[in-house]
C-alpha positions in Angstrom: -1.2 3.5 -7.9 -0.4 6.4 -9.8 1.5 9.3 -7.9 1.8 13.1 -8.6 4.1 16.0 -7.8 5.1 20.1 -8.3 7.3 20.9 -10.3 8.9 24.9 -11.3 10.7 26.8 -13.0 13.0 29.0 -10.0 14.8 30.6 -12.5 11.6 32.4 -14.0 9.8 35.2 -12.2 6.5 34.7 -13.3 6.9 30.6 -13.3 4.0 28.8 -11.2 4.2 25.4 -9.5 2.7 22.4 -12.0 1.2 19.1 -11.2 2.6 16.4 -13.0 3.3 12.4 -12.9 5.9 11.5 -10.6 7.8 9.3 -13.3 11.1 9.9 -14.9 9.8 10.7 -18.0 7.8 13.6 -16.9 10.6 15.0 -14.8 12.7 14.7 -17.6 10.2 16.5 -19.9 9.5 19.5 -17.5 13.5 19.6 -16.8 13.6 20.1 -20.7 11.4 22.7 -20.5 13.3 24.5 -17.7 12.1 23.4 -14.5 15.0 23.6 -11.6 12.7 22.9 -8.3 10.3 19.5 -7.5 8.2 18.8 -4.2 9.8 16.5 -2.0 6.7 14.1 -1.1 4.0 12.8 -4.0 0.6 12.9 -4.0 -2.1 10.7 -4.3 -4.3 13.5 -6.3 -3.5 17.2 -6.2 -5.1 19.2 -2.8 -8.0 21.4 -2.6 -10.3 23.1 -0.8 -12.7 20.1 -0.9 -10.0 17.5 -0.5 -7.6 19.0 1.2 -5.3 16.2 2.4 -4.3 13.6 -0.3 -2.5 10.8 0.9 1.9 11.1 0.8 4.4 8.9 -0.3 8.2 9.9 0.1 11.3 9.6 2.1 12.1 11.7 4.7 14.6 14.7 3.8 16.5 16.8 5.8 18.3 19.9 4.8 20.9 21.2 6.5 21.6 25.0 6.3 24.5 27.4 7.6 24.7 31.3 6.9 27.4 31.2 8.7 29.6 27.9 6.7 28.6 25.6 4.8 31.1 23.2 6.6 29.2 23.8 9.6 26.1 22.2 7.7 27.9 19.6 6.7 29.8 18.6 9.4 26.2 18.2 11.5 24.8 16.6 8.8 28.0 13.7 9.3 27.4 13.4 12.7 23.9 13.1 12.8 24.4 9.5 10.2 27.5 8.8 12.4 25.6 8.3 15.8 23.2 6.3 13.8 25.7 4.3 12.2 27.2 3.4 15.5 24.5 3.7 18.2 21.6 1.2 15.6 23.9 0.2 12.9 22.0 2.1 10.4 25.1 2.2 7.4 25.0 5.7 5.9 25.3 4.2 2.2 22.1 3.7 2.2 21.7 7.4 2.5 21.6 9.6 -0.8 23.2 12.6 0.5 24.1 16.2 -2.0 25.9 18.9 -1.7 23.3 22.1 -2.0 25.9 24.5 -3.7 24.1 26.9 -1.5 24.4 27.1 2.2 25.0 23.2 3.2 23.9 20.0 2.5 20.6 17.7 1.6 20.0 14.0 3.1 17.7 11.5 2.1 16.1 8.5 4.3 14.8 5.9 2.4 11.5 5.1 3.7 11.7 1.9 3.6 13.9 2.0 6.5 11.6 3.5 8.7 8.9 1.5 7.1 7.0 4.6 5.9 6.5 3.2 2.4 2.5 3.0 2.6 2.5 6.8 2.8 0.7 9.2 5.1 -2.4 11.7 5.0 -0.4 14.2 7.2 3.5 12.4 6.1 5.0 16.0 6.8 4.0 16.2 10.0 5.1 12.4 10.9 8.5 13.0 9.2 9.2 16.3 11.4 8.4 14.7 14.3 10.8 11.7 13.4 13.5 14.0 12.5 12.9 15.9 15.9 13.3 12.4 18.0 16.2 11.0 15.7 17.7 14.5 16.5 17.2 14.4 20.6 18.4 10.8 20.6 21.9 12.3 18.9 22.2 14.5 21.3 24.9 12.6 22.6 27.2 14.3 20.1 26.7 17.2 21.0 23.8 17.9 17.9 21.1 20.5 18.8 19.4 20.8 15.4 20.8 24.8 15.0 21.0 24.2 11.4 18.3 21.9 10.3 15.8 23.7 8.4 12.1 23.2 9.8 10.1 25.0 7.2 10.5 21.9 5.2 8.0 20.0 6.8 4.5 21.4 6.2 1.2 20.3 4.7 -0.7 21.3 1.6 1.4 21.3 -1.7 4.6 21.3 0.2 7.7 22.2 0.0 10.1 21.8 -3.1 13.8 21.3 -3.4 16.2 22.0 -6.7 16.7 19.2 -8.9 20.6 17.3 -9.4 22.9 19.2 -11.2 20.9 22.1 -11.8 22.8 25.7 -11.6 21.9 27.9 -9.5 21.6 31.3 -10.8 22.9 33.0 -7.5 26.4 31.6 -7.6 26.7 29.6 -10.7 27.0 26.6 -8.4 25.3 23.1 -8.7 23.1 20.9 -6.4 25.5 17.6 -6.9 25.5 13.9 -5.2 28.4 13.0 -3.0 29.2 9.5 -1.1 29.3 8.6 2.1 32.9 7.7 1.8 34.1 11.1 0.6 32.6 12.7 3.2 34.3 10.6 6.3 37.1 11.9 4.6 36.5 14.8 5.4 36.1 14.4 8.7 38.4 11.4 9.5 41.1 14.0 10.8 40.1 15.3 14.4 41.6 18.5 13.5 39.2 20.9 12.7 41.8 23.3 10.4 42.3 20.3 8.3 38.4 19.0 7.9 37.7 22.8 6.8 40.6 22.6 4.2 39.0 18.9 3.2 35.7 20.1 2.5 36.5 23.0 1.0 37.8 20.8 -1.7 34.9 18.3 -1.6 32.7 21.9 -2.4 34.7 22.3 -5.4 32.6 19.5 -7.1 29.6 22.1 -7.2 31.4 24.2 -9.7 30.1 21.9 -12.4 27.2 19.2 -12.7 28.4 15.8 -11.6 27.0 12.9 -13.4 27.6 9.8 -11.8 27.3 6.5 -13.9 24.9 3.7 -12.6 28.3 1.7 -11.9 29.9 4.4 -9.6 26.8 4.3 -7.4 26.0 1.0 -7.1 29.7 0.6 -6.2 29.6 3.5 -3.2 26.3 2.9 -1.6 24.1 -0.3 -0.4 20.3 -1.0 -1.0 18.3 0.5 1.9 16.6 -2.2 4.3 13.9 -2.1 7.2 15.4 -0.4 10.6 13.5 -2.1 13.6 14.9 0.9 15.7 13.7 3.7 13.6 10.6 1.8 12.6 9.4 1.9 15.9 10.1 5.0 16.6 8.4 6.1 13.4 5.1 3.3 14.2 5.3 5.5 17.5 5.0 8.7 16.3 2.6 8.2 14.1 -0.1 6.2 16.8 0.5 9.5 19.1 -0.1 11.8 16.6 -3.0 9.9 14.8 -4.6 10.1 18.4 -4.7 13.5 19.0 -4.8 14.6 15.4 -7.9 12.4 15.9 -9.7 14.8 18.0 -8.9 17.7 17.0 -8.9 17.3 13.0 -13.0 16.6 13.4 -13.6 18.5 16.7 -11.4 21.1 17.7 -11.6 24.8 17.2 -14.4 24.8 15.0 -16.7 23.7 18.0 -17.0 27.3 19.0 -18.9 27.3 15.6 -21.4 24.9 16.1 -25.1 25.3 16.5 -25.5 25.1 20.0 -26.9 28.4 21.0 -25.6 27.7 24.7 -21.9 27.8 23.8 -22.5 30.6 21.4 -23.9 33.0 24.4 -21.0 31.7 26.7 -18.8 33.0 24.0 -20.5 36.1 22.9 -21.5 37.0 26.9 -17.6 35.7 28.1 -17.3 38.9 29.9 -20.9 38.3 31.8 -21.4 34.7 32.2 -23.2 34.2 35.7 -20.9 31.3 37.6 -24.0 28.5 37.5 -23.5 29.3 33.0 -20.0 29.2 33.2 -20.3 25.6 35.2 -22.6 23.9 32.9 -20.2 25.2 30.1 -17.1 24.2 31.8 -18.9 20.7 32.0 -20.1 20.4 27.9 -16.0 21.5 26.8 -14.7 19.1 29.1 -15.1 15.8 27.3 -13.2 17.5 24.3 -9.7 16.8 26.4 -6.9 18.8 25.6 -8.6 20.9 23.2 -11.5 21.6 25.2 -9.2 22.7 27.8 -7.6 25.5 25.5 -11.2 26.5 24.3 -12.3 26.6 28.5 -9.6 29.0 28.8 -10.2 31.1 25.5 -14.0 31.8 26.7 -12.9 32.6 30.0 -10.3 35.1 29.5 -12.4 38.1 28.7 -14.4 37.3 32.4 -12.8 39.9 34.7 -12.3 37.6 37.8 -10.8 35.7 35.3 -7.6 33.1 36.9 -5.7 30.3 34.7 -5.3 28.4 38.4 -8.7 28.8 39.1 -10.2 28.1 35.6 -7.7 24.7 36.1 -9.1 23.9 39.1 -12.7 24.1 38.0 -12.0 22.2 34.4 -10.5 19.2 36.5 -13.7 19.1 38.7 -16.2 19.2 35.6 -14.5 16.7 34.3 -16.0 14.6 37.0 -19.5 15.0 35.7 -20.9 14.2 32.9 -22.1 16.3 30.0 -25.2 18.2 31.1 -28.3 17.5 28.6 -30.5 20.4 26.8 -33.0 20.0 29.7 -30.7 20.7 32.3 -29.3 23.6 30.7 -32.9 25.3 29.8 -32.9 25.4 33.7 -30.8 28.4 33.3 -31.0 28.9 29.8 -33.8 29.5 27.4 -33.0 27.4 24.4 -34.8 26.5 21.0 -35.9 23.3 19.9 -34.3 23.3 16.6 -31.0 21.3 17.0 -33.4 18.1 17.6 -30.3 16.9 20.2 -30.6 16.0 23.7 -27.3 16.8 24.8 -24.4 19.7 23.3 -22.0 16.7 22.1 -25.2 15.0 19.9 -24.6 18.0 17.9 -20.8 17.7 17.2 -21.5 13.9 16.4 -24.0 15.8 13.5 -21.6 17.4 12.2 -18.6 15.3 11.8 -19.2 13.5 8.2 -19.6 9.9 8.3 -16.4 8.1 7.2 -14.6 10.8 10.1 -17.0 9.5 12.7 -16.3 5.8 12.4 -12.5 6.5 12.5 -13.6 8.3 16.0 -15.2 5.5 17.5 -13.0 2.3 15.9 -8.9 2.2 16.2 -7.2 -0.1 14.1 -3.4 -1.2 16.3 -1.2 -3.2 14.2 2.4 -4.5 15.0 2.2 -3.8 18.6 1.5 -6.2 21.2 -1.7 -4.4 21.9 -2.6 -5.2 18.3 -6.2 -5.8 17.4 -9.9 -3.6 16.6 -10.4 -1.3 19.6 -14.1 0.4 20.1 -13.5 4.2 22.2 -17.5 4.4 23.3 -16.8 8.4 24.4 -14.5 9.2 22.0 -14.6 12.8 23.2 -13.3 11.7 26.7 -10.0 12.8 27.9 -9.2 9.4 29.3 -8.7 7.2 26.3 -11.0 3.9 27.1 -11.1 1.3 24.7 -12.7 -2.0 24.1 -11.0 -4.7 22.2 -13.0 -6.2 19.9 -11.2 -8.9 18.1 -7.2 -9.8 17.0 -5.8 -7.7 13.9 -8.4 -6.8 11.5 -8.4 -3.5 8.8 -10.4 -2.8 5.4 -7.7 -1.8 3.2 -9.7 -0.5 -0.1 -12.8 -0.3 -1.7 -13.3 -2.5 -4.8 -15.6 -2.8 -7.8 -15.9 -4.0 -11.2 -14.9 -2.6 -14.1 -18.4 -1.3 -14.4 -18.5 0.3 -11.3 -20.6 -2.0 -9.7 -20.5 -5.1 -7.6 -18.8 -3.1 -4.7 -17.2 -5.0 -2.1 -13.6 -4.3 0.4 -10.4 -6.3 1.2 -10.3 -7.5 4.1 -6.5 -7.9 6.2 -6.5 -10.1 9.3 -4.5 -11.6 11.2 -4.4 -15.3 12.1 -3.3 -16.8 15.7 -0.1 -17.7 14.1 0.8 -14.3 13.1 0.0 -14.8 9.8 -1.6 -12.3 7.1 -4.5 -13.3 5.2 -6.2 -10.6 2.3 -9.6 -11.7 0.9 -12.2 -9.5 -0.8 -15.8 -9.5 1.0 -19.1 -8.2 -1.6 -21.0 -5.5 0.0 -24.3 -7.6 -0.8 -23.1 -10.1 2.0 -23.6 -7.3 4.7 -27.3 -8.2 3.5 -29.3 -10.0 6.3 -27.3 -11.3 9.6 -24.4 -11.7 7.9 -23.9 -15.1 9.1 -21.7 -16.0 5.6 -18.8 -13.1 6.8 -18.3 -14.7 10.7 -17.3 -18.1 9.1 -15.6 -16.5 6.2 -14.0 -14.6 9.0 -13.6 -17.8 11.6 -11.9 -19.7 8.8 -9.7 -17.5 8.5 -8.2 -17.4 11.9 -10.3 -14.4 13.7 -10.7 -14.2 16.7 -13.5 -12.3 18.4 -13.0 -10.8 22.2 -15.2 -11.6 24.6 -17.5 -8.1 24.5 -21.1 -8.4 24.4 -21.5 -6.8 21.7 -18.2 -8.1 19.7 -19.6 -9.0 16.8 -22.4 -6.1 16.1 -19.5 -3.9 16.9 -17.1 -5.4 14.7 -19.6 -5.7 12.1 -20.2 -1.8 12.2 -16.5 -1.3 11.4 -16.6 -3.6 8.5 -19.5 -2.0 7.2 -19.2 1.7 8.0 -15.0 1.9 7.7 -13.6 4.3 4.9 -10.8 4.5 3.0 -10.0 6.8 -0.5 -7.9 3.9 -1.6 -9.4 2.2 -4.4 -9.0 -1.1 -6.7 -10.8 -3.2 -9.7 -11.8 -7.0 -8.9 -11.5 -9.2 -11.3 -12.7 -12.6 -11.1 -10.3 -15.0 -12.9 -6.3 -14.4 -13.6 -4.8 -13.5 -17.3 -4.5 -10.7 -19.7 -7.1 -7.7 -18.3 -6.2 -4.7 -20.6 -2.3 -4.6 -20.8 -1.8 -6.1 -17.6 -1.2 -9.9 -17.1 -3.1 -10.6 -13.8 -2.2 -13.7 -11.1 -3.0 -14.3 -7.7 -3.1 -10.3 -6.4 0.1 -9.8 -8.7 -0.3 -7.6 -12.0 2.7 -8.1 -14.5 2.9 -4.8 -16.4 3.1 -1.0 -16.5 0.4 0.4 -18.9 -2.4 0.5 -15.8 -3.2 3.1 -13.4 -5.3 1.3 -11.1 -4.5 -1.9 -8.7 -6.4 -5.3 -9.7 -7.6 -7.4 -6.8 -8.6 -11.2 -7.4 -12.2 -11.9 -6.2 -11.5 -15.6 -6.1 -8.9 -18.0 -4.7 -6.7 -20.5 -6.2 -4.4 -23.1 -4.9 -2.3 -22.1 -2.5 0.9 -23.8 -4.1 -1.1 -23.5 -7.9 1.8 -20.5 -9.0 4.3 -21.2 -6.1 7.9 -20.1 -6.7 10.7 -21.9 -5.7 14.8 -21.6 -7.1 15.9 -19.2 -8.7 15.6 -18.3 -12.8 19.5 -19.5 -13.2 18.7 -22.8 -11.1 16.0 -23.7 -13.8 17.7 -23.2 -16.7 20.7 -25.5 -15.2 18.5 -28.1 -13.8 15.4 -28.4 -16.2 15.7 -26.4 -19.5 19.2 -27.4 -20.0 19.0 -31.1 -19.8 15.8 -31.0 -22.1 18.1 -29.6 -24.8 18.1 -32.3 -27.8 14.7 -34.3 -26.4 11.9 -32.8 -29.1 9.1 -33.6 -27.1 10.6 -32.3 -24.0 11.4 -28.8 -25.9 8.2 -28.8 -27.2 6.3 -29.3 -23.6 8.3 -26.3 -22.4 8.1 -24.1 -25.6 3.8 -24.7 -24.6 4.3 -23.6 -21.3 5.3 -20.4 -22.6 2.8 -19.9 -25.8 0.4 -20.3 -22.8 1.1 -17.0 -21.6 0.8 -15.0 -25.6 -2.4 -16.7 -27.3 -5.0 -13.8 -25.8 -3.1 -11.3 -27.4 -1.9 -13.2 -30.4 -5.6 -13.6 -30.7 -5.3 -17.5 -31.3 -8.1 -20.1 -30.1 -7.5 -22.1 -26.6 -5.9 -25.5 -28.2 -5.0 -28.9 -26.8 -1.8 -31.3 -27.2 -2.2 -34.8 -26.3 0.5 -37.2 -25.5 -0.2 -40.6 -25.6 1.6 -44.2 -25.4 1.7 -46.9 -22.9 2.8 -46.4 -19.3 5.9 -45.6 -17.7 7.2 -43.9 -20.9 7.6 -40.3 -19.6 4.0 -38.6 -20.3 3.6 -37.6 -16.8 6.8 -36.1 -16.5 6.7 -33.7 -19.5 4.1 -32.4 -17.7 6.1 -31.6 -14.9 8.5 -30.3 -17.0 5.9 -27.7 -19.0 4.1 -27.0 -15.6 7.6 -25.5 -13.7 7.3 -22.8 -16.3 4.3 -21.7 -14.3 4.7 -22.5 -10.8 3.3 -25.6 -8.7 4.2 -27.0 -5.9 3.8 -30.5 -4.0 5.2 -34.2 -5.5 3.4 -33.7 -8.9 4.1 -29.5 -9.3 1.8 -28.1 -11.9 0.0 -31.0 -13.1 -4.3 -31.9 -12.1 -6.2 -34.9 -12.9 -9.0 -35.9 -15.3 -10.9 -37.6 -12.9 -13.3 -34.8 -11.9 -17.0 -33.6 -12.9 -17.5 -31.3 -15.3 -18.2 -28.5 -12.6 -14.8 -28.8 -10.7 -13.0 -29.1 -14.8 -14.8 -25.5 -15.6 -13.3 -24.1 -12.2 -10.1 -25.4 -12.9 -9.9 -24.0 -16.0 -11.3 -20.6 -14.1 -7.6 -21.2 -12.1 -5.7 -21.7 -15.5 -7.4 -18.8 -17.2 -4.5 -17.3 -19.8 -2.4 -19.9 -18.6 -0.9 -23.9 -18.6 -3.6 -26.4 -17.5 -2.1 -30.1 -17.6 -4.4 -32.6 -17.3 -3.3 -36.3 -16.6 -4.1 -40.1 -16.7 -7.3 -39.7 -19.0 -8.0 -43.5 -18.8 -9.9 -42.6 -15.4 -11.9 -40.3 -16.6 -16.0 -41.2 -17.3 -16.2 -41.4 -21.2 -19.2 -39.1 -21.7 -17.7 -36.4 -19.0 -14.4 -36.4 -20.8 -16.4 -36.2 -24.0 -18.6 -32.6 -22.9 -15.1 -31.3 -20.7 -13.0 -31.3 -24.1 -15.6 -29.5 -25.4 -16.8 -27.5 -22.7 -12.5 -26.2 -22.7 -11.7 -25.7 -26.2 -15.2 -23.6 -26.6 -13.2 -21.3 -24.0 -16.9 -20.9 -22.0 -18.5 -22.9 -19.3 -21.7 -23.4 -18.8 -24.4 -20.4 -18.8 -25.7 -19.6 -15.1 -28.4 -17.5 -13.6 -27.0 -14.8 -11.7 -29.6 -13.6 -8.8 -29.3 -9.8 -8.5 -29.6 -9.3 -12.5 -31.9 -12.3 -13.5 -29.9 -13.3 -16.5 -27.4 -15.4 -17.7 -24.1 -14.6 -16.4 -20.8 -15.3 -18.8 -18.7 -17.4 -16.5 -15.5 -18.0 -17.5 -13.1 -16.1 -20.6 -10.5 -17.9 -22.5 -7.7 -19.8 -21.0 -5.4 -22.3 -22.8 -5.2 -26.0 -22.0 -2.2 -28.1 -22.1 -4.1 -31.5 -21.9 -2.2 -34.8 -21.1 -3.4 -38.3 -21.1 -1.3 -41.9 -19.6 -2.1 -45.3 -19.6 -4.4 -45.0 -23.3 -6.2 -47.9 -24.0 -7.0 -49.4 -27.0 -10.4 -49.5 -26.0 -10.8 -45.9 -25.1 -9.6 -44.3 -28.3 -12.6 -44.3 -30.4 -14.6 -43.0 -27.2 -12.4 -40.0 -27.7 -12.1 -39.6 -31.3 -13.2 -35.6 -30.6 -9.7 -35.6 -30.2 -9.2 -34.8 -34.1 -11.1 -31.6 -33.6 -8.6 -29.6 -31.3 -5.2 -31.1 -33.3 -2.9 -28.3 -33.1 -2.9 -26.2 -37.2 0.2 -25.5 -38.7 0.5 -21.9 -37.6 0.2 -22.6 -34.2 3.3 -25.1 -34.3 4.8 -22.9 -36.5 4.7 -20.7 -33.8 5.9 -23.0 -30.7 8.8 -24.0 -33.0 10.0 -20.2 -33.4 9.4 -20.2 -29.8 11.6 -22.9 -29.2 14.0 -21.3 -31.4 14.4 -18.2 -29.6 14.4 -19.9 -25.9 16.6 -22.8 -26.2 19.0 -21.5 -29.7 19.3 -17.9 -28.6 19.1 -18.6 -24.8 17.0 -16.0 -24.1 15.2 -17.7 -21.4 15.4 -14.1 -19.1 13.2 -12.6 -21.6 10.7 -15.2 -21.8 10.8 -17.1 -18.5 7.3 -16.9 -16.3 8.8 -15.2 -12.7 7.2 -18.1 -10.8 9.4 -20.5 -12.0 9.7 -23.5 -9.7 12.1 -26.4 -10.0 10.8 -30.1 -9.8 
């Protein structure tokens, strides 16, 4: 998914904040042009008044900040990765940490090891709070946060941060990256004369930029990895929050706003309000929890008999009842009929949009062991009741076709095993009963509670449940655009927008196994000098390039009599693309023409190897050649259009045959129609030129290489 952040110019008066790609090419550009400053998080589109919270990606920084010392800055900022480093074992090099050349010091968390990498709606607020509990937890050395600048955590466009080795106008220092290393020498001394004197030196590396060579970091830091003590503490965090910032995001203090003329003459009559209208209001805010708490007290404060105890007192016992209905309250209260509700909290449920109302009622808990779809019935209750409704299951993102149409949503569950299954589920199957989901959703290792109303409930969710994230379904693998598509993998940069399959394969079809260097020891090295060995493998990889060389789908047939090594160079051409079980890559021709056409579906853009021919029915093998070298099976009526439906696009087949019988030659003799043309082997042999002469197998070798 493509991200976005701020950038500016700090150094021009009139400069304003721009919205650009968060790549290196685009910070490079707006560097050029003279931008010093970029936002710390990106976003998923830019914010406004109609969208106002796009979903965040980014680590979590902390700046530290002395106007007394920079030292001071930096000598917090040390102990604050030193507890860590020896209370969870969390090793600072995976830190990037900078000198400001300003008042103190900058760190960065990867967020991968808080597992924050999915990104966050409200990602400030979540990263405050974690920096707030990773701060009280380092109390123990004696840390109380004095110079941790706060202000850096807040929503909207955020807050940016000067760029590397970018002067500051103010001092004619730089912002510059330091190591780990050099600062515990700083501070390896206990004497603190002698760490002031050390950093003082370290400081001098601001007086100029500092650029560091891919080799000097790679040598003074470590890759960042998953922290299971500050993931949970960040998983945590964000369930609390999510919880309350539940309520009150949808409900909250725009209540007092709402249509019911009841509340609005409680609130404009505060000072008045007869005890039997305070009551009934008391009873109607009381469902709102915490917040209607705080809104109890805020229309009771202009009452002159007015007492916090007493106001308590009375909230707790309202909370015993239940919210009074319009019937009970025209008992004391003259009220229209225009809200069409029978009860005060009817109207809040009107006005709280759609995909915000089934987030209220449905609570997705994953990781946990309390993991699972929970239903909240009163939502609006202080006491947080829940329902389970089945194991792990979540809608992760709308999809549709590249025509915008055949919407439908992935599905994520979990299985009783633990395991994570994705599949994609058409909106046209919530048609009906929807008996086709349940066993979709049996098979793949659901499990339903034991509610009444589990399945209408969990239906609801799958139907109703929102989410902005969005992706294109494609229904075969290969070349889609500029993007090489297999399994839910897409092999390129040129696209924007995420591909998800809307079929299934093999499970093992493009397993991986070994390593690229294991390969080329084990199988492409010992088929150096065998012709029809280099040839099988130089195949494999023309597979991959005849879409966009634009050549025709072609077959290669190898034929002699048995036990001479047939089936084994396709083996050899099928570990280019993946496999797995005692025959890798390789499918038989024993099939009908049906299960051929979806097997060709499978190898779209790719290898399909094909053996022992000889058991294949005459006239079937006879229409499948065809039916593959035509690149097109066979025309089908598609319900919802009423017309003929182009199944599937071009793939390349890589046919083999063992065990060829005089006798069945001449049944075959289509065979001279798909013979592979000059170019075309023209072609394989440069190919084998530049894979097996110039070794450039790294270049060319398919990533799901498997060895046999």
């Amino acid at each position: 998914m493509k991200t976005f952040i701020y950038s500016w110019n700090r150094n021009k008066s009139n400069s304003t904040w721009k919205f650009i790609e968060s790549s290196s090419e685009a910070r490079q550009k707006v560097i050029e042009e003279g931008a010093t400053d970029f936002s710390i998080l990106s976003f998923e589109y830019e914010s406004s008044t109609e969208r106002p919270h796009p979903l965040r990606f980014g680590d979590l920084f902390i700046d530290f900040d002395s106007k007394e010392s920079s030292f001071l800055a930096g000598k917090e900022m040390y102990l604050f990765c030193r507890y860590f480093y020896e209370a969870w074992k969390i090793n600072p090099k995976q830190f990037i940490i900078w000198l400001s050349g300003g008042k103190g010091c900058h760190l960065r968390i990867p967020a991968i090891i808080f597992s924050g990498e999915e990104g966050d709606r409200y990602l400030p607020v979540l990263h405050r709070e974690l920096m707030e509990k990773m701060l009280s937890e380092a109390n123990l050395y004696g840390l109380d946060g004095r110079y941790i600048d706060r202000s850096l955590y807040c929503l909207g466009k955020g807050k940016l941060i000067r760029e590397e080795n970018i002067r500051r106008p103010d001092n004619d220092r730089y912002k510059v990256r330091i190591f780990w290393d050099e600062l515990g020498k700083v501070f390896e001394s206990t004497d603190v004369q002698e760490q002031e004197k050390k950093f003082i030196e370290l400081w001098k590396l601001t007086e100029k930029p500092r650029i560091l060579t891919n080799e000097e970091i790679s040598d003074n830091s470590i890759q960042a990895v998953r922290n299971e003590h500050l993931s949970t503490l960040f998983h945590d965090i964000n369930i609390s929050i999510k919880n309350q910032e539940k309520i009150n995001k949808v409900i909250c203090t725009d209540f007092k706003f709402s249509e019911c003329e009841f509340l609005k003459h409680c609130q404009d009559n505060a000072a008045t309000l007869s005890e039997p209208e305070w009551w009934l209001m008391l009873r109607i805010l009381a469902p709102l929890g915490k917040t209607g708490r705080e809104l109890a007290h805020e229309y009771s404060k202009a009452h002159p008999e007015y007492s916090h105890e007493k106001t308590e007192q009375k909230f707790e016992h309202a909370k015993q009842y239940r919210c009074p209905s319009c019937k009970e309250i025209n008992g004391i209260f003259e009220c229209s009929d225009q809200c069409r509700v029978k009860t005060p909290l009817k109207l809040l449920e009107k006005n709280i949009p759609p995909r915000e109302l089934v987030n209220l009622y449905f609570e997705v808990i994953k990781d946990t062991p309390e993991e699972g779809l929970y239903y909240n019935p009163n939502p609006f209750e202080e006491d947080d009741f829940k329902k389970k409704i089945s194991s792990y299951i979540e809608v992760k993102k709308f999809l549709r076709d590249t025509y915008s149409s055949q919407w439908g949503r992935e599905i994520e569950l979990k299985d009783c095993d633990n395991n994570l299954h994705k599949f994609v589920i058409n909106n046209e199957e919530f048609a009906g009963n929807c008996e086709s989901i349940l066993r979709l959703l049996y098979s793949e290792g659901l499990q339903l509670s034991m509610e009444k109303e589990a399945r209408k409930l969990l239906f609801d969710y799958l139907r109703c449940a929102y989410t902005e994230k969005r992706a294109i379904k494609v229904d075969k693998t290969g070349w889609f655009q500029k993007v090489y598509l297999i399994g839910d993998e897409g092999i390129g940069t040129d696209s924007s927008c995420e591909f998800i399959p809307d079929y299934r394969t093999n499970q093992n079809l493009f397993g991986k196994m070994g390593s690229l260097e294991s390969w080329q020891e084990n199988v492409a090295l010992p088929c150096t000098g065998h012709m029809l060995a280099e040839f099988a493998i130089a195949t494999a990889f023309a597979s991959l390039i005849l879409t966009p060389c634009n050549f025709d789908s072609f077959g290669v047939h190898f034929f002699n009599n048995s036990s001479k090594g047939k089936s084994t160079l396709a083996m050899v051409a099928g570990s280019v693309c993946g496999g797995g079980g005692p025959k890798g890559f390789l499918r038989q021709w024993r099939a009908t023409s049906n299960a051929l056409e979806g097997l060709a579906v499978q190898h779209n853009d790719n290898l399909l190897c094909l053996d022992e021919i000889s058991q294949a029915d005459s006239k079937a093998l006879y229409e499948a050649i065809y039916m593959l070298m035509n690149d097109q099976g066979k025309a089908r009526l598609k319900k919802i259009y009423n017309h003929n439906l182009y199944l599937p696009g071009r793939f390349w087949s890589y046919l083999m045959a063992k065990r060829l019988s005089a006798t069945r030659f001449p049944k075959i003799s289509i065979v001279n129609k798909w013979q592979v043309n000059r170019s075309v082997l023209s072609i394989l042999m440069q190919m084998l030129d530049m894979v097996f002469i110039r070794i450039s197998l790294k270049i060319l070798i398919w990533p799901h290489s498997v060895i046999i």
